[in-house]
C-alpha positions as protocol buffer text, in pm:
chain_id: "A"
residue {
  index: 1
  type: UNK
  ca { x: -836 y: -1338 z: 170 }
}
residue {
  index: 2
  type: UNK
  ca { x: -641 y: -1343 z: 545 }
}
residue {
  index: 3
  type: UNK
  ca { x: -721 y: -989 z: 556 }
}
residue {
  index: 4
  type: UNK
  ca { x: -1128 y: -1030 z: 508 }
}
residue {
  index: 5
  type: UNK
  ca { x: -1069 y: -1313 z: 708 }
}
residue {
  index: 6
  type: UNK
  ca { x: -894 y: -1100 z: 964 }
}
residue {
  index: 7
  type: UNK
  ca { x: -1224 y: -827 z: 947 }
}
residue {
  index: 8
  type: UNK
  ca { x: -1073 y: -596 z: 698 }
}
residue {
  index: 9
  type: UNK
  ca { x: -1224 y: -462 z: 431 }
}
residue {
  index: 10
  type: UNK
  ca { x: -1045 y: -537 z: 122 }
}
residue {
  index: 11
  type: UNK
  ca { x: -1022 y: -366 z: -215 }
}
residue {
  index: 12
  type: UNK
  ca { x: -800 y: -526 z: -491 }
}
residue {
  index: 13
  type: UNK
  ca { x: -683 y: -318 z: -814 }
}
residue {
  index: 14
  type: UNK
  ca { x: -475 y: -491 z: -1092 }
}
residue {
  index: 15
  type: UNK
  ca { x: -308 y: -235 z: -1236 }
}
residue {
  index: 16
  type: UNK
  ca { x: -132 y: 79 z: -1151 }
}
residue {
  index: 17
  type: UNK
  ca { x: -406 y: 315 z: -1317 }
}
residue {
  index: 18
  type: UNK
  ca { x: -701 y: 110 z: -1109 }
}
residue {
  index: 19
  type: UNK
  ca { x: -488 y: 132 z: -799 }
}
residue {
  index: 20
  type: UNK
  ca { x: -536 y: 512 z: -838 }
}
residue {
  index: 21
  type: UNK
  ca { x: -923 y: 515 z: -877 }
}
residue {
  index: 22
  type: UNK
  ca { x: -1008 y: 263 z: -668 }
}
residue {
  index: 23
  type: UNK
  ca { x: -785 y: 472 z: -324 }
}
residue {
  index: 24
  type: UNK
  ca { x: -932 y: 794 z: -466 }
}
residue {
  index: 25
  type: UNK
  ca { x: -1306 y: 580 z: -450 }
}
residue {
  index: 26
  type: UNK
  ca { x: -1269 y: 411 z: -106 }
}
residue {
  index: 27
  type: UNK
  ca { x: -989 y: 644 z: 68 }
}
residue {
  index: 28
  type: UNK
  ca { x: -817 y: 353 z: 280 }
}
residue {
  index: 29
  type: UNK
  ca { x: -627 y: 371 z: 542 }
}
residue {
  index: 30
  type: UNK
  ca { x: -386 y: 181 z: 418 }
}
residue {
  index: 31
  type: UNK
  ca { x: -273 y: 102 z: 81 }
}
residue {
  index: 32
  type: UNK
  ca { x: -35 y: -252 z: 30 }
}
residue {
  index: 33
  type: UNK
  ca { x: 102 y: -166 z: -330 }
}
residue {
  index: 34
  type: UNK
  ca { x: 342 y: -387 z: -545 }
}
residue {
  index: 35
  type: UNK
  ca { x: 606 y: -184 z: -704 }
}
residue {
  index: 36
  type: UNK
  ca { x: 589 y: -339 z: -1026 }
}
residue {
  index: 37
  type: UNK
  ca { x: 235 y: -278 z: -1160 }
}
residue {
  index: 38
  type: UNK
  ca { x: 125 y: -296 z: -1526 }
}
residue {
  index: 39
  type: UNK
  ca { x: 2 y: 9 z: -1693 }
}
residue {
  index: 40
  type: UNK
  ca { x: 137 y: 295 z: -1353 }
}
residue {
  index: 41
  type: UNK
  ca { x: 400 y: 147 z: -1123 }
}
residue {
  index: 42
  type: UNK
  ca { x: 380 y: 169 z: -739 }
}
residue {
  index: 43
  type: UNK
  ca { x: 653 y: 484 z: -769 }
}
residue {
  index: 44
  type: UNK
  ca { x: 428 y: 650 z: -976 }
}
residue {
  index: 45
  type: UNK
  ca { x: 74 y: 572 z: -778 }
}
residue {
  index: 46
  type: UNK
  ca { x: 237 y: 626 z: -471 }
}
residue {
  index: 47
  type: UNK
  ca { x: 315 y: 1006 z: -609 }
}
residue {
  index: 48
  type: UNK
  ca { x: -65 y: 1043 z: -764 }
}
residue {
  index: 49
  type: UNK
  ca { x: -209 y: 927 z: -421 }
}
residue {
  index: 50
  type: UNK
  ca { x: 16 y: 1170 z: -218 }
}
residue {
  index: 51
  type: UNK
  ca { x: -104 y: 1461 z: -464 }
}
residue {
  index: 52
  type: UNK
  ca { x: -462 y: 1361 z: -366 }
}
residue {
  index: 53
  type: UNK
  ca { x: -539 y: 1572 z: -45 }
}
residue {
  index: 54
  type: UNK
  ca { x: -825 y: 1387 z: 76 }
}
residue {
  index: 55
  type: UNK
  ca { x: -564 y: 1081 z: 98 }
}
residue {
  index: 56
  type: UNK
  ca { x: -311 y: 1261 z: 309 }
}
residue {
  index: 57
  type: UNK
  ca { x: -341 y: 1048 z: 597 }
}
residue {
  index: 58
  type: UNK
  ca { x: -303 y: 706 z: 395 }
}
residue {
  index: 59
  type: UNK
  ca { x: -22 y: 477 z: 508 }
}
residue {
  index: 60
  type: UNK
  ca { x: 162 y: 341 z: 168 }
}
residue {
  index: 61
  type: UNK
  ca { x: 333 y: 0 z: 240 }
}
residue {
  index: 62
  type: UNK
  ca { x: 551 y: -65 z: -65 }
}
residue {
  index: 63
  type: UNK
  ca { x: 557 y: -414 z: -182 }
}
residue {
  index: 64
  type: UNK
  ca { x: 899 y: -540 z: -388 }
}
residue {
  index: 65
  type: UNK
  ca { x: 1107 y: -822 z: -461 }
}
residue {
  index: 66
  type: UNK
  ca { x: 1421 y: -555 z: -362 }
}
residue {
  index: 67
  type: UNK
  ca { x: 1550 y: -463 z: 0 }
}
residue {
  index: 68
  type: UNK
  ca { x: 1886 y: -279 z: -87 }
}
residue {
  index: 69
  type: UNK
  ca { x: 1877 y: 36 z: 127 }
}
residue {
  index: 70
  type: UNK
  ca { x: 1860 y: 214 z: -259 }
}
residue {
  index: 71
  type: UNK
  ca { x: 1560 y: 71 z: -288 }
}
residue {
  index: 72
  type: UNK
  ca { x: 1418 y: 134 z: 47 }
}
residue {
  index: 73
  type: UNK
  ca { x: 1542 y: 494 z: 14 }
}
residue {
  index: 74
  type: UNK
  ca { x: 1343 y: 496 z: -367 }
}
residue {
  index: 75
  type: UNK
  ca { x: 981 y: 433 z: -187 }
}
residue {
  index: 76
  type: UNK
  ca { x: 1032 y: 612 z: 103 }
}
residue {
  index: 77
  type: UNK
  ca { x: 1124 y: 907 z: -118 }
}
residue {
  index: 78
  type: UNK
  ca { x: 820 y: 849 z: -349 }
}
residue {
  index: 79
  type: UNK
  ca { x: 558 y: 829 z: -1 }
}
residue {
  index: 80
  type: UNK
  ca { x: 556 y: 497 z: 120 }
}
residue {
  index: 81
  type: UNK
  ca { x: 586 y: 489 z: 515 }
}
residue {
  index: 82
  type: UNK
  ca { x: 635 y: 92 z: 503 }
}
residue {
  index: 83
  type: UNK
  ca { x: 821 y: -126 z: 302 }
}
residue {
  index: 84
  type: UNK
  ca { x: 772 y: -475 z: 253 }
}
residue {
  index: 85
  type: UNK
  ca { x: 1000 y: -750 z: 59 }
}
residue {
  index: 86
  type: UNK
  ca { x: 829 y: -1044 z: -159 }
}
residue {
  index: 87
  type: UNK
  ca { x: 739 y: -1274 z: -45 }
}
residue {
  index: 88
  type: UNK
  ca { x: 561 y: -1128 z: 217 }
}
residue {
  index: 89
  type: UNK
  ca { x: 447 y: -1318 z: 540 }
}
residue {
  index: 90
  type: UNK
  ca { x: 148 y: -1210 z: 668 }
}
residue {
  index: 91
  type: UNK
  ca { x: 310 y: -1154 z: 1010 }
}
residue {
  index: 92
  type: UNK
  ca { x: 442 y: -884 z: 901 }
}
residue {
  index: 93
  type: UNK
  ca { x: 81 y: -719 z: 769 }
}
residue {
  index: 94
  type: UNK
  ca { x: -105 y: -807 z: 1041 }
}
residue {
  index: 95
  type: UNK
  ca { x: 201 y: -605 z: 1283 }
}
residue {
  index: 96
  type: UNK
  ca { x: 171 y: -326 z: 1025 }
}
residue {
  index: 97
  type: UNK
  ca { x: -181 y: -257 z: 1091 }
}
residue {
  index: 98
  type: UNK
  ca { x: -148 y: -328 z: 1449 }
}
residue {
  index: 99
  type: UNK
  ca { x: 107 y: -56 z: 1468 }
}
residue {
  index: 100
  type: UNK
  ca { x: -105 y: 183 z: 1256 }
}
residue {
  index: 101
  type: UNK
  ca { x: -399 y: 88 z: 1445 }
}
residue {
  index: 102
  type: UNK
  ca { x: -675 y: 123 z: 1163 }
}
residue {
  index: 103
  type: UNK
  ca { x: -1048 y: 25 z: 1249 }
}
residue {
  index: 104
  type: UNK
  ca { x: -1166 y: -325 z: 1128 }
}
residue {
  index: 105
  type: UNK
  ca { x: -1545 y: -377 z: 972 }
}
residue {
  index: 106
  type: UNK
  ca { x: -1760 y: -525 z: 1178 }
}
């Protein structure tokens, strides 16, 4: 909701499987995905969406209750550019798209 709020346009998926169809549907930007989805885990969409050339360009920010530098290493290997630890303050989204400088709907 603080991202419509904030003039994004906002697509939510509940699963790992919907994740996949709904980026191939709306090719985002960017994609905030939890690591631990039912049905296809972020690892796993993360891969499918990187297979996906029209999606090449999408910035994956990988959402997860873990920090070790493993697990950093783990999503960074599997295509996420950002990585994000639970819980997440929005602070930290808002500099993420700041940085990546996506468009806003208007």
């Amino acid at each position: 909701m603080l991202l419509e709020v904030s003039g994004h346009v906002v697509w939510t998926a509940h699963d790992g499987l919907a994740a996949v169809d709904a980026a191939t549907e709306y090719r985002p930007h960017v994609v905030f995905l939890d690591i631990g989805l039912p049905k296809l885990d972020g690892y796993a969409v993360a891969e499918r969406l990187r297979a996906q050339p029209s999606l090449q360009g999408v910035v994956l920010v990988a959402i997860t209750g873990y920090g070790q530098a493993t697990d950093r290493e783990r999503t960074h290997r599997a295509g996420f550019g950002r990585h994000l630890i639970k819980p997440v303050e929005f602070a930290a989204v808002e500099q993420i798209l700041t940085e990546i400088g996506k468009p806003t709907a208007h």
